[in-house]
SEPAVO-401450 format. One line per field, with one value per residue (C-alpha): residue number from 1; residue in three letters; y, x, z. Coordinates in steps of 0.05 Angstrom, whole numbers. Each point is the difference from the previous one (the first is absolute). Last residue first. Example, Ala and Ser with C-alpha at 12.3 -4.5 7.8 and 13.67 -1.06 7.14 Angstrom:
resi = 2,1
resn = SER,ALA
py = -21,-69
px = 273,-27
pz = 143,13
END
This chain:
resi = 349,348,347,346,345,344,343,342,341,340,339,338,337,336,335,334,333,332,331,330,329,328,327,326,325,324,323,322,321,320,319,318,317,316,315,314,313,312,311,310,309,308,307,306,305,304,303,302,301,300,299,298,297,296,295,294,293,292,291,290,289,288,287,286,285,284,283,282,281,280,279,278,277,276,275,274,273,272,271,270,269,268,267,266,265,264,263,262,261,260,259,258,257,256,255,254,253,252,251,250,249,248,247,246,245,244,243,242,241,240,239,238,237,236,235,234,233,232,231,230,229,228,227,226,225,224,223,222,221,220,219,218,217,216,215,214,213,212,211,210,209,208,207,206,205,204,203,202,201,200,199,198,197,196,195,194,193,192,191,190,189,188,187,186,185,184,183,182,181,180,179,178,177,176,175,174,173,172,171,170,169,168,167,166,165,164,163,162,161,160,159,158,157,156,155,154,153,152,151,150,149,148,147,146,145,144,143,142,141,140,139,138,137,136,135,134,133,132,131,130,129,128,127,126,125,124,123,122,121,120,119,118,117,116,115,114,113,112,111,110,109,108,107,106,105,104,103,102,101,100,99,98,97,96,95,94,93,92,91,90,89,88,87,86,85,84,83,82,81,80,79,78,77,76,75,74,73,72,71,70,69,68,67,66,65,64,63,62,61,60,59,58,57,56,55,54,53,52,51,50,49,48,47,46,45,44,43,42,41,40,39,38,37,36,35,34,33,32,31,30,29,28,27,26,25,24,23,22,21,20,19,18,17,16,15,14,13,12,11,10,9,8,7,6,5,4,3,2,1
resn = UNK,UNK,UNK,UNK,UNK,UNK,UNK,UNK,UNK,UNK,UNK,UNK,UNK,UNK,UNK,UNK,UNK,UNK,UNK,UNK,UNK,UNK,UNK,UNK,UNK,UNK,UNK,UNK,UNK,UNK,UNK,UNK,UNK,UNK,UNK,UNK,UNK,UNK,UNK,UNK,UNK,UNK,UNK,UNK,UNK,UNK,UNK,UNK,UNK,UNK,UNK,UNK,UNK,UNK,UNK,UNK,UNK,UNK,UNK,UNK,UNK,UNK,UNK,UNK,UNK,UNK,UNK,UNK,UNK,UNK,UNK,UNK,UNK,UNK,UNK,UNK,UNK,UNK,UNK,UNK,UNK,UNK,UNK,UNK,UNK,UNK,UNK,UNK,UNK,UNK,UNK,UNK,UNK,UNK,UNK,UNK,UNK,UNK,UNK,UNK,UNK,UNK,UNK,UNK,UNK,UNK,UNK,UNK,UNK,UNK,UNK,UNK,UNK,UNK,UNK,UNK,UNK,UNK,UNK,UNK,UNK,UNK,UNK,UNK,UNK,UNK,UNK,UNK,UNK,UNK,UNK,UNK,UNK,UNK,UNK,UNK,UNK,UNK,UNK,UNK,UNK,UNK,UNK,UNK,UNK,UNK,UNK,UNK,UNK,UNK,UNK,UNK,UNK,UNK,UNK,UNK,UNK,UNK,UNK,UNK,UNK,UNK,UNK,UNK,UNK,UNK,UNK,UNK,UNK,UNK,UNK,UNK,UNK,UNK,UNK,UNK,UNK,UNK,UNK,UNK,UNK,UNK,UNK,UNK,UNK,UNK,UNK,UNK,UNK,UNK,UNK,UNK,UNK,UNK,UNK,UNK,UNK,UNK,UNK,UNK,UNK,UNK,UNK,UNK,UNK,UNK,UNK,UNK,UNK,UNK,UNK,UNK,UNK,UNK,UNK,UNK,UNK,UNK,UNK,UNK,UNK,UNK,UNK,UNK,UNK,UNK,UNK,UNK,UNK,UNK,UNK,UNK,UNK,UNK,UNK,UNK,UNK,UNK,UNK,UNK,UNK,UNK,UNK,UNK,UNK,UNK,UNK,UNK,UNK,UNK,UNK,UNK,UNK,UNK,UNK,UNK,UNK,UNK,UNK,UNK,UNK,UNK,UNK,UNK,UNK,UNK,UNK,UNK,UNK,UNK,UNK,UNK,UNK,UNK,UNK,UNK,UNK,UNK,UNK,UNK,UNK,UNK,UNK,UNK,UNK,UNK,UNK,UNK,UNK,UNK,UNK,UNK,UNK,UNK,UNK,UNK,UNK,UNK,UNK,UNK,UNK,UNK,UNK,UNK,UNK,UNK,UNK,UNK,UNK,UNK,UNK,UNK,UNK,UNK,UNK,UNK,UNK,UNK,UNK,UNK,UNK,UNK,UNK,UNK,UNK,UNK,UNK,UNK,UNK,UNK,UNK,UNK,UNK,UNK,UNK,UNK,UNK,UNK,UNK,UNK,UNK,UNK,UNK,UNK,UNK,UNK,UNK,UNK,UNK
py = 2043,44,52,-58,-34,-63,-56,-22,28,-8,-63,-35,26,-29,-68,-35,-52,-2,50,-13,-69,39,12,49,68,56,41,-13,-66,-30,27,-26,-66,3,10,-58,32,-46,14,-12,16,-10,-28,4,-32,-70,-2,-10,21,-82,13,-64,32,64,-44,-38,62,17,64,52,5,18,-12,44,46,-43,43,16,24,56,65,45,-6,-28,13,-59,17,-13,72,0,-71,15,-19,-16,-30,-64,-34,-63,-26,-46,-9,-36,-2,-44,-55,51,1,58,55,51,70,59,69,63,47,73,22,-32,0,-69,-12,53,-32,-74,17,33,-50,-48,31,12,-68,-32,44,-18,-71,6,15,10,-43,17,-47,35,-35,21,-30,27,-41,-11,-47,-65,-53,54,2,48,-7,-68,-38,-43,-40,43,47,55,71,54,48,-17,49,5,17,-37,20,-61,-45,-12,-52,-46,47,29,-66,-22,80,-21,-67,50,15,-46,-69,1,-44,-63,-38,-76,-34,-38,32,28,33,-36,20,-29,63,10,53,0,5,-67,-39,4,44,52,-62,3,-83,21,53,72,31,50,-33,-59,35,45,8,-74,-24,36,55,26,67,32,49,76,37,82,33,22,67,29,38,-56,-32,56,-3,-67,-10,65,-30,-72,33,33,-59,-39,54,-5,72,19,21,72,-10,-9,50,35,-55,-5,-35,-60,-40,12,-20,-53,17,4,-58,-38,2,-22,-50,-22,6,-39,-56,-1,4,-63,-45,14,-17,-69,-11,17,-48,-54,7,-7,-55,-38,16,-26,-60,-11,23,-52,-55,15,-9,-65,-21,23,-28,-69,6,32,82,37,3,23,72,29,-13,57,47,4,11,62,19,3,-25,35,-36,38,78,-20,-6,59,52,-21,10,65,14,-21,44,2,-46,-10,-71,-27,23,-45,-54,6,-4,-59,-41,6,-23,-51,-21,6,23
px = 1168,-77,17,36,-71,-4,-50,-58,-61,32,35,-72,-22,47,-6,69,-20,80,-16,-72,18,38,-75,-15,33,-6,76,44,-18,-13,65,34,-24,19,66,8,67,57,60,74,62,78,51,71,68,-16,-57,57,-40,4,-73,-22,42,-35,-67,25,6,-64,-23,-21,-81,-61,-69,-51,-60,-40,-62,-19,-63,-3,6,54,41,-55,-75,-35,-70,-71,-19,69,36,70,65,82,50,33,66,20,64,60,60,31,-25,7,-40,-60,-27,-39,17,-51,16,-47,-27,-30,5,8,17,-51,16,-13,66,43,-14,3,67,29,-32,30,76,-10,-11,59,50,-28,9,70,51,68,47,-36,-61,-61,-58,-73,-58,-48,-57,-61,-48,-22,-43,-39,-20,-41,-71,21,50,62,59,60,38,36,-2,65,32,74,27,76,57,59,70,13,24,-25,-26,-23,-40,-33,-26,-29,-26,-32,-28,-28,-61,-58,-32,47,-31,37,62,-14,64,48,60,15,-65,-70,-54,-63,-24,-21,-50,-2,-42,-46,60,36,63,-25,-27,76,25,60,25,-6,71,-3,49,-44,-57,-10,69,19,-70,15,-31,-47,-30,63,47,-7,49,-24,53,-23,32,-44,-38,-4,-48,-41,10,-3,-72,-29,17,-30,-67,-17,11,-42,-59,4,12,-51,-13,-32,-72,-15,-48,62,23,78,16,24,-49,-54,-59,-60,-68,-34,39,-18,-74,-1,32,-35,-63,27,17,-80,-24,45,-24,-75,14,39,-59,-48,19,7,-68,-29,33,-17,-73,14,21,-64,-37,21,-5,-70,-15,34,-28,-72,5,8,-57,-46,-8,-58,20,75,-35,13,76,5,-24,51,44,-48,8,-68,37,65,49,-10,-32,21,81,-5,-28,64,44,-27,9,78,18,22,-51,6,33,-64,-47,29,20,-75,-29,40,-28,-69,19,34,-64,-47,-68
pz = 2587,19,-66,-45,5,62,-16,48,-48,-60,21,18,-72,-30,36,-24,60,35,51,9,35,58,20,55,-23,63,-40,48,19,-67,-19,57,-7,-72,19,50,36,22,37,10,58,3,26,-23,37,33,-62,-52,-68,-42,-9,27,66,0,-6,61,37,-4,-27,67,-16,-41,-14,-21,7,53,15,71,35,69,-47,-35,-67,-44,-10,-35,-15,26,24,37,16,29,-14,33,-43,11,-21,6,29,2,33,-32,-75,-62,33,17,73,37,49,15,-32,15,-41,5,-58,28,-74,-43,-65,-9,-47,38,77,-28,-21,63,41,-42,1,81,13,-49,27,86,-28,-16,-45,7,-40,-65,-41,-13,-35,-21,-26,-57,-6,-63,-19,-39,25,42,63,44,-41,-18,-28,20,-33,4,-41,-11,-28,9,51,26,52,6,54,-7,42,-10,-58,-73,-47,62,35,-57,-18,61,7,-67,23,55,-45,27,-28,-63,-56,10,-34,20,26,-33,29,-69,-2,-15,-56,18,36,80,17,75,57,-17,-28,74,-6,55,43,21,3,-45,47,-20,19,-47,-46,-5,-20,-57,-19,9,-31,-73,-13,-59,17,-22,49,13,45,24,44,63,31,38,-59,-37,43,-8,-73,-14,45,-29,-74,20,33,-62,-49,51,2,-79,-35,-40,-75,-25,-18,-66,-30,-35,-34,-15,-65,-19,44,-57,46,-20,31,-73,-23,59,5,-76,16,63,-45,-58,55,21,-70,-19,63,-11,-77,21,58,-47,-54,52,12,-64,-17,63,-27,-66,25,51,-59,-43,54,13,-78,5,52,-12,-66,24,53,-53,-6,15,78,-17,-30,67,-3,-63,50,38,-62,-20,72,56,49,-23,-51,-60,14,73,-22,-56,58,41,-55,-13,72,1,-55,-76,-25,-79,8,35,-45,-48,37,31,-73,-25,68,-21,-78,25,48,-58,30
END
């Protein structure tokens, strides 16, 4: 049998198959173990040692062919079909569908708005500031020495461009650039809370590379610790609902801070779940403390006449908290389906 005329046929056949089993019947009807191109290789014994090779070679060729063919039409039926599959699940997104289900509010977006107005509510003024900062704002004004592991490269994002002291700007690793900047674009009495993302260089379940605080700053010539006590238990009291929250302070270090503390609230395991507000177990909410003088003084705010206090809430912590979430990596996974079923509707907002 010609082997031209063998491998005519299949191109043939081959371009009227519109689905993966006809192409699949086409590839043993040729190149099976009992194929016509198979078959052409049994007929090598009756041939002589020169026409063996060539005749080998031909079929070899037209066998390669053959194959490639396939994979080109295999390819072509399979893109057709996701096509196809497409245009019939495609959505005019001009017009409101009735079997759409209404859209959901993001656990974070949720837990920003009860954080501004609660906040709000005593008094707090909300100050927002860019992501980009310059190494003053971020650290240096906050009395972060240059030795702090908090600059190392693994903690923070550092980028090539440098500010007029020649030093890397970074992606901000906490919010209180903006109390930096509020400080030195206005004078006490200041009292401000400064929600927004930032950035440092971890990930896991707990961690993410991106995520969200709101930190607080009051600056007057009469607060004090007992102020900044009450104003957190008063917060964490409205955000968790939970009216006979139980909570401690145990002192703690941060450079722009002194004193300084963190924050714990008081939960319970039940039938394997978190149970806050009461119990023998402690969570660290926050931290928080008097602002150090030498961050008054950065700020050019005489610190031998105002004091004040700051904070700093983890507000995806306090999501996942609130609301029994165990992966702060779901937040930021565009998983539809996860927001449907973790979202907020206008009726729970």
């Amino acid at each position: 049998m010609d082997i031209k005329k063998v491998l005519d046929e299949a191109t043939k056949e081959l371009i009227s198959c519109e689905d993966e089993q006809s192409i699949h019947f086409l590839r043993v009807k040729y190149l099976g173990k009992k194929g016509l191109i198979t078959d052409l290789l049994k007929t090598l014994k009756d041939l002589t040692d020169n026409e063996k090779k060539e005749f080998g070679s031909s079929v070899n060729i037209a066998k390669e062919n053959l194959l490639n063919q396939i994979s080109v039409k295999s390819e072509q039926i399979r893109k057709n079909k996701i096509n196809e599959k497409l245009s019939q699940e495609s959505i005019e997104i001009t017009f409101p569908s009735p079997n759409l289900s209404l859209g959901k509010i993001h656990p974070i977006s949720k837990t920003f708005t009860e954080v501004i107005d609660i906040f709000g509510n005593m008094g707090f003024a909300v100050a927002e500031g860019p992501d980009i900062e310059t190494d003053f704002n971020n650290f240096t004004a906050l009395n972060i020495p240059e030795d702090h592991p908090a600059r190392e490269m693994q903690d923070t994002f550092y980028l090539e461009e440098k500010d007029q002291e020649g030093k890397p700007f970074v992606l901000r690793t906490h919010t209180s650039p903006v109390q930096i900047r509020t400080m030195n674009e206005n004078q006490p009495p200041i009292k401000i809370i400064a929600p927004g993302r930032t950035y440092r260089c971890d990930s896991d379940s707990t961690h993410s590379p991106m995520f969200h605080q709101v930190e607080g700053l009051l600056i007057n010539d009469s607060a004090n610790m007992g102020h900044l006590k009450g104003t957190l238990v008063n917060f964490c009291k409205d955000f968790f609902q939970i009216n006979d929250l139980k909570t401690r302070f145990r002192p703690s270090y941060f450079p722009f801070t002194e004193p300084s503390a963190e924050m714990d609230i008081a939960y319970s395991v039940v039938d394997n779940q978190i149970k806050l507000g009461e119990g023998d177990k402690w969570l660290e909410i926050l931290g928080c403390g008097m602002v150090n003088p030498k961050v008054l003084d950065n700020c050019k705010i005489d610190s031998s006449k105002y004091q004040g206090y700051a904070f700093g809430i983890g507000l995806d912590r306090i999501t996942m908290l609130k609301y029994g979430l165990t992966d702060i990596r779901s937040f930021f996974n565009g998983n539809f389906n996860w927001l449907d079923e973790n979202g907020f509707g206008l009726g729970r907002f």
